[in-house]
DRENVEX-102273 format. One record per residue: residue in three letters; z, y, x of N, C-alpha, C in turn. Coordinates in steps of 0.1 Angstrom, whole numbers, m for minus. Each point is the difference from the previous one (the first is absolute). Layout:
// DRENVEX-102273
PT / residu / n.pz / n.py / n.px / ca.pz / ca.py / ca.px / c.pz / c.py / c.px
PT / ALA / Z / Y / X / Z / Y / X / Z / Y / X
...
//
This chain:
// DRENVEX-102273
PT / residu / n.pz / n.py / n.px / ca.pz / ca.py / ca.px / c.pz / c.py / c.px
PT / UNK / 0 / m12 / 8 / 0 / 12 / m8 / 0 / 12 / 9
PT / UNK / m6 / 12 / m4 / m4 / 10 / 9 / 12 / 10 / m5
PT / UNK / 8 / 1 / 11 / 13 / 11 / 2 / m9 / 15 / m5
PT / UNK / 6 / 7 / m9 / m3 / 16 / m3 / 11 / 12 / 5
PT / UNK / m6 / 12 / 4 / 11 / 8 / 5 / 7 / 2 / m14
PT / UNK / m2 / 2 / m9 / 10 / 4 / m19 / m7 / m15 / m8
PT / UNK / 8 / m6 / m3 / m3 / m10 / m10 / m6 / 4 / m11
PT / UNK / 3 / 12 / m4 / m13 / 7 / m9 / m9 / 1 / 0
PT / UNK / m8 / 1 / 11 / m11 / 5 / 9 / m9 / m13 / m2
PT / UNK / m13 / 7 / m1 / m9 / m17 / m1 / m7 / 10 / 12
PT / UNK / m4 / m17 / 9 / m9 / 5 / 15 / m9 / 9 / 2
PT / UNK / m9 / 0 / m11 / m11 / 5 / m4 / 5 / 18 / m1
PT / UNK / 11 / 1 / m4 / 7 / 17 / 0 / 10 / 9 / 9
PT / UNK / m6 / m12 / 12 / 12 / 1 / 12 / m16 / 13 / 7
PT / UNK / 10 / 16 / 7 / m8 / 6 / 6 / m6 / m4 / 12
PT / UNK / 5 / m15 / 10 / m3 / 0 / 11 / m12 / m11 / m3
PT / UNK / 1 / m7 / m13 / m12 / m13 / m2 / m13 / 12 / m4
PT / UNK / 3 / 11 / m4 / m13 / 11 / m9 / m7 / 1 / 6
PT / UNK / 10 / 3 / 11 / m5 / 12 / 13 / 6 / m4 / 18
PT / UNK / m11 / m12 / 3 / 9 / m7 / 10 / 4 / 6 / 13
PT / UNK / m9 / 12 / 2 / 5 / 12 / 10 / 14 / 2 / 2
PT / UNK / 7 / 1 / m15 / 17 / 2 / 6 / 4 / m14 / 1
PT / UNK / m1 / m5 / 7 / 6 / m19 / 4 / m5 / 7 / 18
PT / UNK / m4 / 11 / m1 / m4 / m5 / 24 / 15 / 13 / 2
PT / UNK / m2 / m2 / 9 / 10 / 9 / 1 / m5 / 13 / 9
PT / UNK / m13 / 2 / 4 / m3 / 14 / m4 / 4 / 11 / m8
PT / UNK / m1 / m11 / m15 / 1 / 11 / m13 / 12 / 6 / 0
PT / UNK / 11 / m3 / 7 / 13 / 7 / 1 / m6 / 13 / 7
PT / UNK / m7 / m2 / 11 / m4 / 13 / 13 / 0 / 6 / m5
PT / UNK / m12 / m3 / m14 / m10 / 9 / m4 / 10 / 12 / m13
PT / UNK / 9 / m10 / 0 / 9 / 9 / m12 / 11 / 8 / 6
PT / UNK / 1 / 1 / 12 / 9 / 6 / 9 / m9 / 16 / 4
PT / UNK / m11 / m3 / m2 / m7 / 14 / 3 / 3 / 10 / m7
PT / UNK / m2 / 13 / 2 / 6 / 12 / m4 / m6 / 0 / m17
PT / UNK / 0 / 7 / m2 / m10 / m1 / m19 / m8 / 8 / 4
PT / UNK / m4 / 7 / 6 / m16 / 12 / 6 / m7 / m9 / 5
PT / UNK / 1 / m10 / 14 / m4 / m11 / 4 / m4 / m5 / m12
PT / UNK / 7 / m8 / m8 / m6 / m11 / m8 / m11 / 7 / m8
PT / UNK / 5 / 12 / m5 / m12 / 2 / m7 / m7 / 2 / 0
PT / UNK / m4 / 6 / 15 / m15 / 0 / 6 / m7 / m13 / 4
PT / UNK / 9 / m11 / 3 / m4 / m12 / 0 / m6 / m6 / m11
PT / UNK / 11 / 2 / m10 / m2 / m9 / m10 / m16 / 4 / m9
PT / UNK / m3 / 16 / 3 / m14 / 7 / m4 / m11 / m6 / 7
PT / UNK / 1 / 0 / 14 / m11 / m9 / 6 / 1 / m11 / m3
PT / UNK / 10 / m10 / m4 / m3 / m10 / m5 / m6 / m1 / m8
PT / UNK / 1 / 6 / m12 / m7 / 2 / m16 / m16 / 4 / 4
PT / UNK / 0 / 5 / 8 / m12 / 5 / 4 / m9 / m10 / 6
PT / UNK / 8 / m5 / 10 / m8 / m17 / 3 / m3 / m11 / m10
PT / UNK / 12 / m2 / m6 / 1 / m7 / m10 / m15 / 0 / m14
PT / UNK / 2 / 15 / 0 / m12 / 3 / m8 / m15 / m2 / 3
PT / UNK / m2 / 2 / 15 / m15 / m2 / 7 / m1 / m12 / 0
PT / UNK / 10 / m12 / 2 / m2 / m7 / 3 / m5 / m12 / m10
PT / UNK / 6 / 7 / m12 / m3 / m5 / m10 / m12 / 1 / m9
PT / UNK / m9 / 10 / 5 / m13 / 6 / m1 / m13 / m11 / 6
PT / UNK / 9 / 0 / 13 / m5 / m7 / 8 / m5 / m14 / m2
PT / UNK / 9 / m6 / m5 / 5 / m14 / m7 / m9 / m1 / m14
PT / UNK / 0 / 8 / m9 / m12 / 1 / m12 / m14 / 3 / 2
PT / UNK / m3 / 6 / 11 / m15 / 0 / 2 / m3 / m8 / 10
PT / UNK / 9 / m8 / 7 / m2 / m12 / 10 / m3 / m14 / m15
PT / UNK / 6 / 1 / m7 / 2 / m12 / m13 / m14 / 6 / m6
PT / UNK / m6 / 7 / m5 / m8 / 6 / m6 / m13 / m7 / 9
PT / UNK / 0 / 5 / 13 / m12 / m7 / 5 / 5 / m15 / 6
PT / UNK / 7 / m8 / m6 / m3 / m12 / 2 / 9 / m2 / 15
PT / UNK / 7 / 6 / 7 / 4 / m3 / 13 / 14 / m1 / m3
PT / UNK / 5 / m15 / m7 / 11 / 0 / 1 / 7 / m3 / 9
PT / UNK / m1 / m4 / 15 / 13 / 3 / 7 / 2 / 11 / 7
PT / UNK / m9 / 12 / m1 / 9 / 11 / 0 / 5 / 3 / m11
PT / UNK / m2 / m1 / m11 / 4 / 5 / m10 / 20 / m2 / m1
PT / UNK / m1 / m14 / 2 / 14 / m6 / 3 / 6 / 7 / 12
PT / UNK / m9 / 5 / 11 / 5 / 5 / 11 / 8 / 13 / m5
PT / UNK / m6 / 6 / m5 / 1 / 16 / m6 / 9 / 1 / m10
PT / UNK / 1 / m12 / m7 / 15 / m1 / m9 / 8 / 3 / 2
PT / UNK / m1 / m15 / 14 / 13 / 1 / 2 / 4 / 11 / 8
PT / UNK / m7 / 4 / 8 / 7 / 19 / 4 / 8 / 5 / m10
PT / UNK / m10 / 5 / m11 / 7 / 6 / m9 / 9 / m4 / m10
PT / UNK / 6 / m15 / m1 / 10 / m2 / m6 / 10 / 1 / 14
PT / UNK / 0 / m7 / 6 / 13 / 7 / 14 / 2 / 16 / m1
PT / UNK / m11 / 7 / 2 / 3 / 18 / 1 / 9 / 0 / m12
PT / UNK / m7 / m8 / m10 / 6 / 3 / m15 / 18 / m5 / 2
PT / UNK / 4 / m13 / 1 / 10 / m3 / 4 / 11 / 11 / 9
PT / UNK / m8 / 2 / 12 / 12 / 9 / 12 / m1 / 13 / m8
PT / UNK / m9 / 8 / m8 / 2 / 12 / m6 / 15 / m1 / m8
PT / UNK / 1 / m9 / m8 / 11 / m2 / m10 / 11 / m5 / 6
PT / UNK / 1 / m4 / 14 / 12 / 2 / 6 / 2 / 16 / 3
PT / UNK / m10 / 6 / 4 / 6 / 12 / 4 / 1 / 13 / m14
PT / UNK / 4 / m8 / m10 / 4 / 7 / m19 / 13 / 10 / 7
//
């Protein structure tokens, strides 16, 4: 049987299974930064996240799906470490 941090909690609603970023222990670093830092990070992130994701639908569009996958997955990580730095 799979141990939960709150016996309330189903795994599927735990923040570190959502968003596996906070499970490394970077993500502490990253929360340790000042809030001016993060937020200029967290913008470039969104900002990658975004292109990357552009990138990823007109890679799928012409048929090249392993960048397409490549380009996701960029933009779901950017997408991930942005929301550590909330």
């Amino acid at each position: 049987m799979l141990k939960l941090d709150r016996p309330d909690m189903s795994r599927a609603s735990r923040a570190d299974v959502r968003n596996p970023v906070l499970a490394l222990p970077a993500a502490e670093k990253l929360a340790c930064l000042s809030p001016d830092v993060r937020h200029e990070l967290r913008g470039l992130l969104l900002d990658l996240r975004n292109d990357a994701q552009t990138r990823a639908d007109d890679c799928w569009r012409r048929h090249k799906a392993p960048m397409a996958v490549y380009w996701k997955g960029i933009a779901v990580y950017a997408g991930h470490i942005a929301r550590v730095l909330r």
